[in-house]
C-alpha positions as CSV (number, residue, x, y, z in Angstrom):
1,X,46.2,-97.7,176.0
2,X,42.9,-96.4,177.3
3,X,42.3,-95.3,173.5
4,X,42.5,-98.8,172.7
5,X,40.2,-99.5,175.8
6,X,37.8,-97.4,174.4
7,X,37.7,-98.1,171.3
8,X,37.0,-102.3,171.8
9,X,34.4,-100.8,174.6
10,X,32.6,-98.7,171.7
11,X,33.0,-102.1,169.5
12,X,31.9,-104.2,171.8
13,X,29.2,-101.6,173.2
14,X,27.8,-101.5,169.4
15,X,28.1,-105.2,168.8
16,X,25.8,-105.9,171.8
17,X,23.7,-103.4,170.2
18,X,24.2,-104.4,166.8
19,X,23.0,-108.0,168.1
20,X,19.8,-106.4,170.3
21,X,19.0,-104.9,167.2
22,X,18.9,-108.4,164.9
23,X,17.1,-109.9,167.7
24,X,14.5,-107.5,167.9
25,X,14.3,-107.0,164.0
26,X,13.8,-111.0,164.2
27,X,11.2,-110.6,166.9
28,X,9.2,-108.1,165.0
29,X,9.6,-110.0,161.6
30,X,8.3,-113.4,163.4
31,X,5.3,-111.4,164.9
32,X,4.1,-109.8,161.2
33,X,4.5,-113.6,159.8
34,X,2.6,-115.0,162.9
35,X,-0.5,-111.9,162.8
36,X,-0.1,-112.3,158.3
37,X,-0.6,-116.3,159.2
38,X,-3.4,-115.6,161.8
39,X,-5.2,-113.1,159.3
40,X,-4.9,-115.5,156.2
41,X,-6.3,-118.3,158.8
42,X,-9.2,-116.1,159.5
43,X,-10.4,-115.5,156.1
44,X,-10.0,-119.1,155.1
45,X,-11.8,-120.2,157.6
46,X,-14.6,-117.4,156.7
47,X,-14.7,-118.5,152.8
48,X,-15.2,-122.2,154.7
49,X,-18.1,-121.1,156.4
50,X,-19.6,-119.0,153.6
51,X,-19.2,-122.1,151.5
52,X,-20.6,-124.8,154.1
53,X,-23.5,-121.8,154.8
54,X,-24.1,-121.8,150.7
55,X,-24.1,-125.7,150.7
56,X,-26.3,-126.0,153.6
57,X,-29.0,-123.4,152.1
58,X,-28.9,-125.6,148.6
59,X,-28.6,-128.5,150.9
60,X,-32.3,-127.6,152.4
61,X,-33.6,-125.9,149.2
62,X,-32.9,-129.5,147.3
63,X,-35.0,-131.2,150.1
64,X,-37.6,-128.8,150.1
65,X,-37.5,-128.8,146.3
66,X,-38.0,-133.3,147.1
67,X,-40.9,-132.5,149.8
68,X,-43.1,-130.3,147.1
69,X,-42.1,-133.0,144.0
70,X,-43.6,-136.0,146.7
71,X,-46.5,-134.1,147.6
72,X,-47.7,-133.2,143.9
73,X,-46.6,-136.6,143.1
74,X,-49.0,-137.9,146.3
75,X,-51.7,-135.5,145.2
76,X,-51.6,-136.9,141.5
77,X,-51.9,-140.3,143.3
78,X,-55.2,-139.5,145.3
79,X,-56.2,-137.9,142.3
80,X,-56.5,-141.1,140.1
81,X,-57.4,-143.0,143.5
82,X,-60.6,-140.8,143.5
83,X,-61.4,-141.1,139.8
84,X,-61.2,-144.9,140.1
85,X,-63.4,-145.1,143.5
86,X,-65.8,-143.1,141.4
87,X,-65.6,-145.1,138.5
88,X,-65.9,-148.0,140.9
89,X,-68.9,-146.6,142.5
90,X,-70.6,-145.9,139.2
91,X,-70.4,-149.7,138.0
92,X,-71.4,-151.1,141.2
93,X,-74.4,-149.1,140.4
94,X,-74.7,-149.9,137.0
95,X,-74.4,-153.4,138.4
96,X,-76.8,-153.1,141.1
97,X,-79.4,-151.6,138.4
98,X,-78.5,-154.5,136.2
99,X,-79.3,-157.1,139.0
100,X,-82.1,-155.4,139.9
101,X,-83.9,-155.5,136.5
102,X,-82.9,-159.0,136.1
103,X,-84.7,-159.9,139.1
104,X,-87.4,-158.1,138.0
105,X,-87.9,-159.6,134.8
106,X,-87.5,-163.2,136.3
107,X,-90.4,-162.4,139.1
């Protein structure tokens, strides 16, 4: 009898083990998925904010790239603004001249 005691004490001795074993197995398994989740999570959220960092720089090259087409754009503007003040400026005199001759020939 106490060989059959024993024997269901060893059995029962190795299936608490048996079962502290599983459990810890599981423990260990659901920490590598949890610290393989965490890992993946970090580089995804790195590509993100490569990607937002790339969109942002081409983001602030595009309006820079805007801010230099407006001011040659503006430039070209006061360009011909000039040209037609002076062209302005010279008929007036012409004009002036012209007046002035007339009155001239009429005193």
């Amino acid at each position: 009898m106490k060989d059959v005691d024993a024997a269901a004490k060893d059995k029962a001795s190795k299936a608490v083990q048996d079962a502290v074993d599983v459990e810890q197995g599981g423990i260990r398994r659901w920490n590598e998925i949890q610290q393989s989740w965490d890992a993946h999570m970090d580089r995804v959220r790195a590509d993100f904010a490569d990607k937002k960092a790339d969109l942002d720089a081409k983001h602030l090259a595009n309006r820079a790239d805007d801010g230099e087409l407006d001011a040659v754009e503006a430039i070209a503007f006061a360009e011909e603004a000039i040209e037609g003040a002076e062209y302005a400026a010279l008929e007036a005199m012409l004009a002036r001249m012209e007046a002035d001759e007339a009155e001239a020939l009429a005193s």
